[in-house]
Structure formats: structure tokens, C-alpha cells
C-alpha positions in Angstrom: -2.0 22.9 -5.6 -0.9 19.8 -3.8 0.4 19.4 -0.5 4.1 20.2 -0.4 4.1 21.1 -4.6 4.9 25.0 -5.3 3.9 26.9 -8.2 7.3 28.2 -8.0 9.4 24.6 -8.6 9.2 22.9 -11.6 7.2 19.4 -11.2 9.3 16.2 -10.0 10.0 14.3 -12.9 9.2 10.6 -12.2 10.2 7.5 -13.5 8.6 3.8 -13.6 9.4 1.2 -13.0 7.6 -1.8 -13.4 4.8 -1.3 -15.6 2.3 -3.9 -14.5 -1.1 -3.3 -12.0 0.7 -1.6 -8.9 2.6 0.7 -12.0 -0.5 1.5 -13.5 -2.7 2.5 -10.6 0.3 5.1 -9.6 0.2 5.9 -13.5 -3.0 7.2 -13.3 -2.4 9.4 -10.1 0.5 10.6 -11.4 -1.0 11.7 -14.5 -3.3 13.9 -12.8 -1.0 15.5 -10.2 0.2 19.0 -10.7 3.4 18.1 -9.0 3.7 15.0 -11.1 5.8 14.9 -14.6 5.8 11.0 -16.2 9.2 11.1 -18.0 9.7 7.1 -18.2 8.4 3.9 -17.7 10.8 0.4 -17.5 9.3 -3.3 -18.2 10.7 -6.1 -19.6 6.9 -6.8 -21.6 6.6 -4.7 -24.6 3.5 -4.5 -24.5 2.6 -2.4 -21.6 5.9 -0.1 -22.7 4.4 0.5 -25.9 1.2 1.4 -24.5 2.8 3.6 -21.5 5.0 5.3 -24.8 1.3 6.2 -26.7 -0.2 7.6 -23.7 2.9 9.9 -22.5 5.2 10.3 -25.3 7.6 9.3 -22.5 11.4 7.2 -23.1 10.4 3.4 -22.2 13.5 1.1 -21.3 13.5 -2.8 -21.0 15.2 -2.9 -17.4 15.7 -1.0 -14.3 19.3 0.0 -15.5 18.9 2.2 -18.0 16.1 3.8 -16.2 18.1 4.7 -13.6 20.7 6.1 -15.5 18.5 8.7 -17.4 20.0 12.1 -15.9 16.2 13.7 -16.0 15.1 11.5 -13.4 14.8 12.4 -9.9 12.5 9.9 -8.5 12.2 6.5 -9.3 8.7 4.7 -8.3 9.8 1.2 -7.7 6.5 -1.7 -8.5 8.7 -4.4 -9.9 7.9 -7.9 -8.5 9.1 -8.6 -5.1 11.8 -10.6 -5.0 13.4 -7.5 -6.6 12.5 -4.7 -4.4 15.9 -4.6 -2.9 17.8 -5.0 -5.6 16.0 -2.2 -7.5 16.5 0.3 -4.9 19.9 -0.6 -3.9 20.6 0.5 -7.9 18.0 3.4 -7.7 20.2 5.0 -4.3 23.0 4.2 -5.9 22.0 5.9 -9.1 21.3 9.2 -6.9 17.2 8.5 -7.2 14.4 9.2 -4.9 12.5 6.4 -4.4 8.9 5.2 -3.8 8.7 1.6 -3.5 5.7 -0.1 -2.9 5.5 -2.6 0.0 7.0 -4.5 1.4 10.3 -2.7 1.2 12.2 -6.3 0.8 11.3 -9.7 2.0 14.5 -9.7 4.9 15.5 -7.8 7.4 18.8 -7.8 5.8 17.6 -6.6 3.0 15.6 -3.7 4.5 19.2 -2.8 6.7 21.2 -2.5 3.7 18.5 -0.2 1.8 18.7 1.9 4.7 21.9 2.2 4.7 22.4 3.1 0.7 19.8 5.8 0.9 21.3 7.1 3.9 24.7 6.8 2.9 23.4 8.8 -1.2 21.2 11.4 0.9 17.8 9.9 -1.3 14.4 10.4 -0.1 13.1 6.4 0.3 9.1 6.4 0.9 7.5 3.0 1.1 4.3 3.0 -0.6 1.6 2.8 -1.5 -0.2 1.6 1.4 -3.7 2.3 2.9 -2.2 3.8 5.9 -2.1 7.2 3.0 -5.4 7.2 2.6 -6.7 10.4 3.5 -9.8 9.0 5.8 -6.7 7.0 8.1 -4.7 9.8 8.1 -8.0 12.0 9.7 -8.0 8.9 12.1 -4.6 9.5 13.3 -5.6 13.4 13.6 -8.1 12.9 15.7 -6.8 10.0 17.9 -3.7 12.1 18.7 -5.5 15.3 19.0 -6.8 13.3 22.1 -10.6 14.6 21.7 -11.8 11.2 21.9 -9.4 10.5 25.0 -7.1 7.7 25.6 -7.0 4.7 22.5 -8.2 1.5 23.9 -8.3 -0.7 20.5 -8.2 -1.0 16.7 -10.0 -3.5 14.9 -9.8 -4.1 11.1 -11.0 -6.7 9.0 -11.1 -7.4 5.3 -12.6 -10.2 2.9 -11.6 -10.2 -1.0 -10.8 -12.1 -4.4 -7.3 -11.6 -3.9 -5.9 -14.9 -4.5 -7.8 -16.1 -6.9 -7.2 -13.4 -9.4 -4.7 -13.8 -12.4 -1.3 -14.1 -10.5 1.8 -14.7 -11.9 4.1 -18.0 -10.2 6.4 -16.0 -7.6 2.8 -14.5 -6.5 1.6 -18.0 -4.9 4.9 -18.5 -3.5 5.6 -17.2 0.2 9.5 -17.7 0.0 9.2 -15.0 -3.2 7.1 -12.6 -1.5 3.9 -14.1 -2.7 0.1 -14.2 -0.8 -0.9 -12.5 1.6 1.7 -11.7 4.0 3.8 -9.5 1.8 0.8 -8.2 -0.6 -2.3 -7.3 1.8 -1.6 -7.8 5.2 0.9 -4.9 5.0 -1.8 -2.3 4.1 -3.5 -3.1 7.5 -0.1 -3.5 9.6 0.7 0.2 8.2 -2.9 1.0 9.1 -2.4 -0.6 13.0 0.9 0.7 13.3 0.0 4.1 12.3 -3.5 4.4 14.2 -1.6 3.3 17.6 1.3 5.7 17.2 4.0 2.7 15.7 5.0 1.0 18.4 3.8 -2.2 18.4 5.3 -4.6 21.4 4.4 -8.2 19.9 1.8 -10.1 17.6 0.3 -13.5 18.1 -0.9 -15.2 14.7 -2.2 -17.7 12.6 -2.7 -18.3 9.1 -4.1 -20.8 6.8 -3.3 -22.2 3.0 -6.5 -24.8 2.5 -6.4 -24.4 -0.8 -3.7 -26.6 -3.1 -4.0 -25.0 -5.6 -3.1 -21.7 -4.3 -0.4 -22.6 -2.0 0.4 -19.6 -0.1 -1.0 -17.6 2.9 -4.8 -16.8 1.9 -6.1 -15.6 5.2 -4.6 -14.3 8.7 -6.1 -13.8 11.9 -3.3 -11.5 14.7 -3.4 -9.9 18.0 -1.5 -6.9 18.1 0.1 -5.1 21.4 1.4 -1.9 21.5 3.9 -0.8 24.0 1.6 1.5 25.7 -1.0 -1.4 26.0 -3.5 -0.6 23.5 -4.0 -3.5 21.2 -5.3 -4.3 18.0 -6.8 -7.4 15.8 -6.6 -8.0 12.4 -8.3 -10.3 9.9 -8.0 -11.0 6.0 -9.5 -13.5 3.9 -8.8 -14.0 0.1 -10.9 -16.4 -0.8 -13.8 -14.9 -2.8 -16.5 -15.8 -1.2 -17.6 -13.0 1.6 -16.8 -9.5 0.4 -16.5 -7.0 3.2 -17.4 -4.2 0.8 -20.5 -5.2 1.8 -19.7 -3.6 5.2 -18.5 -0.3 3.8 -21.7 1.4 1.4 -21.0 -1.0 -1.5 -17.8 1.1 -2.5 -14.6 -0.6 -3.7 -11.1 -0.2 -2.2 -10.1 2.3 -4.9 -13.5 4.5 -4.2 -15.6 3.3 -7.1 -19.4 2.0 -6.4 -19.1 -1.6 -6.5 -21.5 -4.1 -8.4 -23.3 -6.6 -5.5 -23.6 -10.1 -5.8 -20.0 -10.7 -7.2 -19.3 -12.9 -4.9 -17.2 -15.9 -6.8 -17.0 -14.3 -9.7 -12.9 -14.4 -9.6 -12.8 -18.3 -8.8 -15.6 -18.6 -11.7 -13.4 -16.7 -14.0 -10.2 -18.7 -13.1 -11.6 -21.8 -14.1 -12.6 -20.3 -17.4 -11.2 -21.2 -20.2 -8.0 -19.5 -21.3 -8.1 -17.6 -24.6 -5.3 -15.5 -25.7 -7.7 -12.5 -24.8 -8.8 -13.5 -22.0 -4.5 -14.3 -20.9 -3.8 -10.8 -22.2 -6.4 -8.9 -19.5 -4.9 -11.2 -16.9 -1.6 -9.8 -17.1 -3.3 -6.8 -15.6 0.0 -4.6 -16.9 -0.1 -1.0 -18.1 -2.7 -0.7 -21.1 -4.7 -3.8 -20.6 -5.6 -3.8 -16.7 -9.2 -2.2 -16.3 -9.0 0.6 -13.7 -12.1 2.6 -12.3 -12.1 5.8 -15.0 -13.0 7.9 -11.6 -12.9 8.0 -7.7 -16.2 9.6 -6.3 -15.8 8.0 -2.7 -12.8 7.8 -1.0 -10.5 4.7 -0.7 -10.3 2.1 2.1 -8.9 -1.3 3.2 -12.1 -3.4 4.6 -13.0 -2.6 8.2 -11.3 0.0 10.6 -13.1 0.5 14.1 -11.1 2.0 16.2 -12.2 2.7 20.1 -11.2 5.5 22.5 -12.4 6.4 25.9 -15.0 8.7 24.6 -15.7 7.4 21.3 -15.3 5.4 18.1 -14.1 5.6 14.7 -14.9 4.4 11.3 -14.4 5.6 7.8 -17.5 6.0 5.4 -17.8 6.5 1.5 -16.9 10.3 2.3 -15.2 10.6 5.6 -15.0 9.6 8.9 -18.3 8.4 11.5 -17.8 9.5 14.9 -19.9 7.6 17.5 -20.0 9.3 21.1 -21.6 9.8 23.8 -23.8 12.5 21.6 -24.9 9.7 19.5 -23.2 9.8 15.4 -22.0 12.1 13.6 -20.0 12.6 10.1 -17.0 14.4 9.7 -15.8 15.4 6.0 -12.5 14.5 5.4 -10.7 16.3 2.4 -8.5 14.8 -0.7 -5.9 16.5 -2.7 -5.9 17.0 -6.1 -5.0 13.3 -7.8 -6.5 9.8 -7.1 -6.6 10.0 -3.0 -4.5 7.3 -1.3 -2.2 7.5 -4.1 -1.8 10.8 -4.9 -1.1 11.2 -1.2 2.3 9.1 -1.6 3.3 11.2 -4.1 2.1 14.5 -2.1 4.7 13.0 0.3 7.5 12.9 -1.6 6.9 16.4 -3.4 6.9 17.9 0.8 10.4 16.0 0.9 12.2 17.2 -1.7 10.5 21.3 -1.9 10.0 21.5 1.8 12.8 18.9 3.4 9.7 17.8 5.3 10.7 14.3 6.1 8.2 11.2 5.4 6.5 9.3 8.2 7.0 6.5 5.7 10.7 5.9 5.3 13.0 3.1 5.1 13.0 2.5 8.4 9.1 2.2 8.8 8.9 0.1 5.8 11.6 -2.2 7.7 9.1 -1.9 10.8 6.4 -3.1 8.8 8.1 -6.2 7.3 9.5 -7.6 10.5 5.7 -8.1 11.8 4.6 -9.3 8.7 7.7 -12.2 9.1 6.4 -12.4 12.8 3.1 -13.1 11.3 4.6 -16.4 9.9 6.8 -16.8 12.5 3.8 -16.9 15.0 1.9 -19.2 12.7 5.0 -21.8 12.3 5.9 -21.7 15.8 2.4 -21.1 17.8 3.8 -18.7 20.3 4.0 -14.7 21.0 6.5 -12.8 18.9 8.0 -10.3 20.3 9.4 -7.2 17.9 11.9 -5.7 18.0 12.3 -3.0 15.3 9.4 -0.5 15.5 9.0 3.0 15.5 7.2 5.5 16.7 5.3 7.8 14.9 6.4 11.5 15.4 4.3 14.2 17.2 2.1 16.0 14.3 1.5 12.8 12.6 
């Protein structure tokens, strides 16, 4: 049984919404979780509704509204595009929904204050997910670092090369002002990552970005310095260009935990300039029923590169756990997953211990709304070329 589910308690009936690639890679952890019941899916396409409806025999609805208004939903997982995240929880809270919503939680700080404040003010569970900072080989990470076996943290270092902007993206997605490129898409994963590693409070960030390509103009790579208040620091890089692919670096295994095929390198910019054939435009909506995901997850998932230094040691993930280096020399340590698709499965594990336990999630509003204001200070520090200093963190509670 999952963490937090209970033989006892019927499952949590879950709702959809936004049926697209986030939707469907929650889909298919939610399918296998025992905690888990898929009651509805919501997308304005009907073409990944009527493929959600054959595979579940669940309600499908056009729009957020009359998904929220189905009395058999307690928990609303929120993958719509960006631009809309706030607006769809604000009517989710309002609604009387639990909410997972994957990141960012809205592209203001305005925004992310009044979410707080309509899930506080309907008594809703808000988790903002899914990011890598769930994946169960970050989460033994944290274990260990605060267990203090390894002594004092001195500094995280994460780096990670893809294809991510040159796969099939919709307008908004190569548009920063909409939530598009990097900053709001990947760089989260590793600010969650950073933030959770070095116990969440981060002090300021220095940045830079670049956009060298025209025809993708938004944020395609980021280099930052991170401080945290107790003076550890951290460093982060990401590149979405498709030409290096950190897999490389990590046993030839893909983010999700699938073996990955070598020398891909290019193959999304090769298939970009392909001609477009209705097929071939169909796949690239990568929605619900047409997006190709990994059948199963024998390794466990990760975001590029985490190192992470202590006084007596350091850390990495591998295809199966964590490597320990130290004064001993190297050594593994196994690293369990629950019972769904890890990293995934874990968000929902989360909100299953809030709602049958009342076991509050490290991953609320509030550290969603930590996690957006460096990402803005990420482009802040680009624009202006200076230090930002932040002001909105939090810490990560003891046991975490």
C-alpha cells in the first residue's frame, strides 16, 4: 500500500485537468496507484478526451468548469497551460477541490498570494507538482544530508542538457511573458531540487540566460549561483538545445527511468525541420492518447546532474539509488519506490498522507510561491546583471 493510502479509506477520486503531456504522464501513475481512482478528465481537444473516455470509462468535460463542479471529485490535478494555472485553481479552491498543480504555481507573485489565500481561506489541500524534487533518490538525499552523517553541507551542484526546446511546442510555450521556455518549464525542477537539498532557504541568486536562437525566442539555457542563508551555496546549469545530452552522465537512463537509445543527439532539431504531415502534427500535440510514454520504469527517475558535497562526503543519484563517496572510498545505497511510476506516484502519495493522515505537504502553496519568485529572479538577474536578493523562501521542516 502506498504511503499515507489505507486499506480502510476508499481511494481519492481524482480529476484532470488538462489532458495534454504533463496530464498524461500523471495518467499513467495514477492508473497504477492503489490510492488513485480516475473519475474525469477536462480538455478543450476531443481528441485526447475521447481517448482518456476509452481507456477509463471516466466523464470527460470540455473546460475546467464543469469539472470542477462534479460533486465526486475531491482532487483536482491542475496541467492546463500556464498562463492558466491561477485561474484554474482559484476556481478549483473555490469549487472545494484539492489540488495538485504542476509548476510553476502561477507566473506572479500576485498570483501565487491570492492562491494562497483561496485555499487557505476553503481549507483545500494545494500541492505544487510534479517536480523532480519528489523523486524518491532526492528525497534519500535530503534524508541523509539532514540526518547529518555526512556532516555539515558545503554545496550542491546540478546540471542538465536536453531537446527541450526544440520539441513540438505550442505558441505560448516560446513565449517568456506566457510562462514559456525554460524558466517556468525546467528550471523549476532543479530550483525545487536546490531548495529542498539545502533545507529552503535560499538568501539570493545571481544569473544569466541566453535566447541565441530566433527561432525559438525564449530562455533556452541558464547558468545561477545560489546562496542559502546558512552559507551553503549551490550552481545550476540547463541547456535545451539538443546537442549534448547529459543522460550521458547518468548510465544512459532517461529522466522518466527508461534505458535511453545513444547517439540521439539532434534528433529533435532533425525532426522539427521535417516536413509536417497531418500524422506527423497529430504525435506532436503530445496530448493524452497520442504522446509516446515509456510502457515501464526499471530505473529510477532524475533531472540531469545532482552532486552534492558535505564535510565527510558526497552525493549522487545512480540508475537505482544513491552513490556515496567518503572517506571509505564508494559505496551504493538502495533507495526504495512506492507502488506507481516513482516521482509521480510520489506527488500523489503526498496528497493521499494529506487528506487520510492530515500530514501536511512540504510542497504547498507557499513553497510553490518560493519557487517562482527565484525563477523571476532568474530573469531579473539576467536583465539587470546584479545579485537578487529573495525574499519569500521557506524553510523546509525538521523530518523532511
Amino acid at each position: 500500500m502506498a504511503e499515507g493510502a489505507s486499506p480502510d479509506l476508499p481511494p481519492v477520486t481524482l480529476g484532470i485537468a488538462g489532458l495534454g503531456y504533463a496530464g498524461a504522464m500523471m495518467i499513467r501513475a495514477a492508473a497504477r496507484h492503489p490510492g488513485i481512482r480516475l473519475l474525469a478528465g477536462a480538455d478543450p481537444r476531443p481528441e485526447p478526451r475521447a481517448a482518456f473516455a476509452r481507456d477509463f470509462a471516466a466523464a470527460t468535460h470540455a473546460d475546467i468548469a464543469t469539472l470542477c463542479a462534479d460533486p465526486a471529485i475531491e482532487a483536482i490535478y491542475i496541467a492546463t497551460p500556464h498562463q492558466f494555472h491561477a485561474e484554474h485553481v482559484l476556481r478549483a479552491a473555490a469549487a472545494g477541490k484539492h489540488v495538485i498543480v504542476e509548476k510553476p504555481l502561477a507566473l506572479t507573485l500576485a498570483d501565487c498570494d491570492r492562491i494562497i489565500a483561496a485555499v487557505e481561506r476553503a481549507g483545500v489541500t494545494l500541492i505544487t507538482g510534479h517536480t523532480h524534487a519528489f523523486d524518491p533518490t532526492i528525497r534519500a538525499m535530503r534524508r541523509l544530508i539532514a540526518g547529518g552523517t555526512l556532516g555539515r553541507l558545503g554545496m550542491i551542484a546540478t546540471w542538465n542538457y536536453t531537446d527541450f526546446l526544440y520539441r513540438p511546442r505550442r505558441p505560448e510555450e516560446l513565449d517568456t511573458a506566457l510562462g514559456g521556455g525554460i524558466l517556468f518549464n525546467q528550471v523549476p525542477h532543479q530550483l525545487d531540487i536546490i531548495r529542498l537539498l539545502g533545507g529552503g532557504r535560499l538568501k539570493s541568486l545571481r544569473a544569466q540566460v541566453a535566447v541565441p536562437d530566433p527561432a525559438r525566442p525564449t530562455e533556452g539555457s541558464c547558468t545561477a549561483f545560489l546562496e542559502f542563508e546558512d552559507g551553503a551555496a549551490a550552481s545550476l546549469v540547463y541547456s535545451g538545445y539538443d546537442h549534448f545530452d547529459s543522460d550521458e552522465l547518468h548510465f544512459g537512463v532517461s529522466e522518466a527511468g527508461a534505458p535511453k537509445p545513444a547517439a540521439r543527439h539532434g534528433a529533435a532539431r532533425r525532426a522539427l525541420a521535417a516536413p509536417v504531415t497531418p500524422e506527423s502534427e497529430r504525435r506532436a500535440q503530445r496530448a493524452y492518447g497520442a504522446a509516446t510514454l515509456a510502457a515501464e520504469q526499471p530505473f529510477l527517475p532524475h533531472f540531469g546532474v545532482t552532486l552534492v558535497t558535505c564535510a565527510g562526503g558526497d552525493l549522487r543519484a545512480s540508475a537505482e539509488g544513491l552513490l556515496v563517496y567518503d572517506d571509505a572510498g564508494v559505496h551504493a545505497v538502495a533507495v526504495e519506490r512506492g507502488p506507481s511510476w516513482a516521482g509521480h506516484g510520489d506527488v500523489l502519495d503526498a496528497l493521499i498522507a494529506a487528506l487520510h493522515q492530515g500530514r501536511p505537504s512540504l510542497h504547498d502553496a507557499r513553497w510553490g510561491k518560493a519557487t517562482v519568485e527565484a525563477a523571476l529572479a532568474v530573469l531579473r538577474s539576467a536583465r539587470e546583471r546584479r545579485e537578487i536578493a529573495l525574499a519569500h523562501q521557506v524553510a523546509v521542516p525538521q523530518g523532511q
